[in-house]
N, C-alpha and C positions, 0 to 999 in steps of 0.2 A: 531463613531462620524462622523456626516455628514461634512462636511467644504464647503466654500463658499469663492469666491474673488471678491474684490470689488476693482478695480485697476484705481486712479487718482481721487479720492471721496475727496470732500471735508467736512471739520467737520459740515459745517451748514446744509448740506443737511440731515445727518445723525442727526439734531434738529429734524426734519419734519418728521421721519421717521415712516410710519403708517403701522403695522401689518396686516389691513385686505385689505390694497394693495399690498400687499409685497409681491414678488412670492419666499421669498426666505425660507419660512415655518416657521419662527419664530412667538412664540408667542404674545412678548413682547418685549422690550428694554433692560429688566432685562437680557435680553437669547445673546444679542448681544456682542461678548466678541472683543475688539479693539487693533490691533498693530500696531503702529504708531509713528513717527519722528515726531518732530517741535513743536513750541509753541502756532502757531500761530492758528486762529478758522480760517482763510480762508486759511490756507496753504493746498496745494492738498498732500496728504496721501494714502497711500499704505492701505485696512483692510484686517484681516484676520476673517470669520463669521463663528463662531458654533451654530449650533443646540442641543441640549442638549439631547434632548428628544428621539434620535433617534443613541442613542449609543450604546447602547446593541443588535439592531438587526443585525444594520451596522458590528458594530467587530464582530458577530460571523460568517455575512455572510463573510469577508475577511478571519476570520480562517480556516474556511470551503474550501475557493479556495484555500488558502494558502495548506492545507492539502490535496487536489486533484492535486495540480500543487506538489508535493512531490513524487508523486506515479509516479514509471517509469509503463510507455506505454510497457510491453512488446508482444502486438500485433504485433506490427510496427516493432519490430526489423528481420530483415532480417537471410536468412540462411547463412548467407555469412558473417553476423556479430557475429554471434552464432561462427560459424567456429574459427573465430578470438579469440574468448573467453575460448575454449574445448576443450579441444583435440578429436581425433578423436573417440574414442569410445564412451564417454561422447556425442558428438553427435549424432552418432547412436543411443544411447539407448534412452538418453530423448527427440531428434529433431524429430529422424526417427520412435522410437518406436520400439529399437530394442529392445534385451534380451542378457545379458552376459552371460557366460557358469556358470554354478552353480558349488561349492567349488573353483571360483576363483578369486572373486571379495575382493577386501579390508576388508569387515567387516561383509564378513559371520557368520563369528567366535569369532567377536570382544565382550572384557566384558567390556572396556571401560567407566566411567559413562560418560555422557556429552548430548548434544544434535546434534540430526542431522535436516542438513538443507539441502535445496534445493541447487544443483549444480551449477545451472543455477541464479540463482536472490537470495538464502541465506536466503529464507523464513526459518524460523523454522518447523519442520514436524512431527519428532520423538523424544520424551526423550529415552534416554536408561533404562531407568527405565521399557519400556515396551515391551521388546525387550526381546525374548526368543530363544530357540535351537527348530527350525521349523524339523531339519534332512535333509531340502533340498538342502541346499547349498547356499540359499541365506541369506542376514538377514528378518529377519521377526519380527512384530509389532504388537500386538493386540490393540494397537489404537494410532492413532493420535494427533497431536496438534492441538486445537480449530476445526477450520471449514478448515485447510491449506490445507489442503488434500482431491477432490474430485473426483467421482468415476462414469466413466461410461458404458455404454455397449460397449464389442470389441466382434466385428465378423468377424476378420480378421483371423479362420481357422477354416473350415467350419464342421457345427455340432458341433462345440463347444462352444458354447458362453461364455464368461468372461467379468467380472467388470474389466475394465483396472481404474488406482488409477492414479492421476496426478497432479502436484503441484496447488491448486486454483490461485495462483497469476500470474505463468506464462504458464502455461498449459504443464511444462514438463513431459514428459514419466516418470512414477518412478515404477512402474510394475501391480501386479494385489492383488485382494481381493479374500482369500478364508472365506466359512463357516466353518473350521474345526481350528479353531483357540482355545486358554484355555480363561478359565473365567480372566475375568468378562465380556469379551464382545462374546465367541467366535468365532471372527473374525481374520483370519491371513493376514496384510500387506506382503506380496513377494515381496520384493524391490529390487531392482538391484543396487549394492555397488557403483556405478559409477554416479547414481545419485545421491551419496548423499555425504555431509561433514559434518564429525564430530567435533561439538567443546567442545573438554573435558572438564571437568567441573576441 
């Protein structure tokens, strides 16, 4: 709903009041909704003016900010702020991009139901429901939650190229994507136990 102030108006002017002068977008008089003190027809009064017509675009564009002003920025957060939040391996692996040594991270081995989320921001990432015994030492996922989870080229050891996997929302390290994964997708998540927390079901 659009709103409009009309501040020290008195009631007669608002007799006169003619639509196709009006910059205030009303159509009519009918659409003019009035709040006001006194009795009097020349007493000066405070309005309050709605638009009717123009409510449904109005609130959805305010929901729409509302639900952009929701979402943390984690572009913007610094390394030094991260630090504050991690401990330090946790920040090696998802800040720096590092790798935990395999059979020794929290939930290589875990049979846990529940869900795992991002370390770093709590996105949800993996159910345990799809979570299997890879032998490697990490835990491993043949897929994902929704779209949380995205994947891209690392060629950080040469002649080797890999899909590095990382959280969509804040872009932390959470490990790599193989092809030798079981159906239904054949694809193995190799995640590092430190980027992630589990919340049991």
């Amino acid at each position: 709903m659009a709103s409009y102030a009309i501040a020290k108006t008195s009631l007669s002017s608002l007799a006169n009041y003619n639509p196709a002068k009006s910059n205030l977008g009303l159509s009519s008089k009918n659409q003019v909704c009035l709040a006001f003190a006194g009795k009097s027809s020349n007493r000066a009064a405070s309005f309050s003016v709605s638009s009717m017509g123009s409510s449904s675009s109005s609130s959805q564009k305010q929901d729409s900010t509302q639900e952009a002003e929701g979402k943390m920025d984690y572009s913007s957060v610094s390394d030094k702020e991260w630090k504050k939040q991690l401990t330090d391996q946790q920040f090696y692996v998802t800040r720096q991009k590092g790798t935990e040594r395999a059979f020794t991270g929290e939930y290589w081995n875990t049979k846990t139901p529940g869900t795992y989320s991002c370390i770093c921001c709590d996105t949800p990432l993996f159910e345990s429901s799809t979570k299997f015994d890879s032998g490697t030492g990490w835990p491993s996922y043949y897929q994902p939650i929704g779209n949380n989870v995205k994947s891209k080229l690392d060629l950080s050891i040469i002649f080797m190229p890999r899909q590095e996997v990382v959280c969509a929302v804040c872009d932390a390290h959470l490990g790599h994507i193989f092809d030798d994964g079981p159906p239904p997708t054949g694809k193995r998540y190799c995640i590092n136990s430190v980027s992630l927390k589990l919340h049991p079901k």
